[in-house]
C-alpha positions, 0 to 999 in steps of 0.5 A: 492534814489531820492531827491523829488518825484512828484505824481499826475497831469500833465497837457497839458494847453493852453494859451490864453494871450491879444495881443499874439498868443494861446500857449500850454505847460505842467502844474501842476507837469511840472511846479514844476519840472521846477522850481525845477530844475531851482533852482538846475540842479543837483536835482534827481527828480522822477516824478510818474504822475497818472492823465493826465488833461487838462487846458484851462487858460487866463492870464491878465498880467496887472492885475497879475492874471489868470483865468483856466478852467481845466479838470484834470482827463481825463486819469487815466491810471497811478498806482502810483509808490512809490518811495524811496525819501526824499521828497515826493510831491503830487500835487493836492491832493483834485482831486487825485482818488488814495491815498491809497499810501499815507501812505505807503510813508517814508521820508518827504510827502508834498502836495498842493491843487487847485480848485475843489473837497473838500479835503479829510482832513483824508488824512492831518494825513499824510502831514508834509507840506500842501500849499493852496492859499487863494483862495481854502481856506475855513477854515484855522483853520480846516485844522490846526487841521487836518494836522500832520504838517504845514499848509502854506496858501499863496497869492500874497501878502504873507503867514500865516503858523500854525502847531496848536502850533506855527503861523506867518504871512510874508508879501511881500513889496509892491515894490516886488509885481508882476505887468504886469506879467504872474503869471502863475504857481505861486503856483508850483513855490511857493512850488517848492521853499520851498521844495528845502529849506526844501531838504536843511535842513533848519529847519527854516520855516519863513526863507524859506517862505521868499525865497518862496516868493522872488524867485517866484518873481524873477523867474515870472519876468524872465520868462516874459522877 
């Protein structure tokens, strides 16, 4: 039994930062498993990639912000393979070609979104907890009704979370906000954190929030030491 399953994209990003030399690394579900284990080496994460993609992404470390321009779905050789977990995770939901699996996943079944596609929402009858930043949201209160669980919107500043019954808002003190630093990956990072709350049995949604938001930062900083 694995801990948290990872399904979706894995990317092959090239980084283009002022002042530095062009870099290339893994993204999307690289990044969440990062974090993930950097958060708890001693995790059993299973990774089921189903698209390889390929991301072209410029990163202004003044402004905190980045810009990509990414091809996700160049390769779509991969059968999703169902594996027994806790938490299952589907990274990039709205560009995922195969999701008839969906349904069939036990346990816990989280997902986020990223630029693109519009987002299938028959497909959120199946999501405990679906994570968007602001910046792909088109309209929160649709995607409330359409969840089974809860939706956390998120930004740099903070999050907005609703299951339909319950909503609240957490804000991020403004000397904590990120400044002069690689933001990259910050969306993974985020959710990579709540679910390790949420592996924890930590029923308390505002309390992990809070982490999410605190150590994303925490780990951003450090990795632009």
């Amino acid at each position: 039994m694995h801990d948290i399953s990872l399904y979706g994209h894995l990317t092959i990003d090239t980084l283009l930062t002022e002042g530095e030399k062009e870099k290339k690394t893994l993204g999307s579900m690289a990044n969440v498993w990062k974090a993930l284990i950097e958060l708890d080496c001693s995790l059993n994460i299973g990774l089921s990639p189903i698209h390889i993609g390929q991301a072209l992404i410029y990163i202004d470390k003044a402004a905190g912000t980045r810009v990509s321009k990414p091809s996700l779905n160049l390769r779509h050789c991969f059968s999703p393979k169902v594996l027994p977990s806790r938490i299952h995770h589907l990274i990039y939901l709205n560009e995922m070609t195969k999701t008839s699996f969906i349904p069939t996943l036990d346990g816990i079944v989280t997902a986020d979104v990223c630029p693109g596609k519009s987002l299938n929402k028959e497909l959120l009858e199946h999501i405990d907890y679906l994570f968007i930043s602001d910046e792909d949201c088109d309209d929160f209160s649709e995607l409330v009704e359409a969840t089974k669980g809860w939706v956390i919107l998120h930004s740099a500043t903070g999050s907005v979370c609703s299951n339909g019954d319950d909503e609240f808002f957490w804000k991020l003190h403004e000397d904590d906000m990120l400044k002069n630093v690689n933001v990259l990956g910050a969306g993974d990072i985020f959710a990579s954190c709540c679910l390790y709350k949420l592996l924890g049995g930590n029923t308390d949604i505002r309390t992990w929030i809070e982490f999410a938001h605190r150590t994303t930062t925490d780990i951003l900083r450090n990795y632009s030491t």
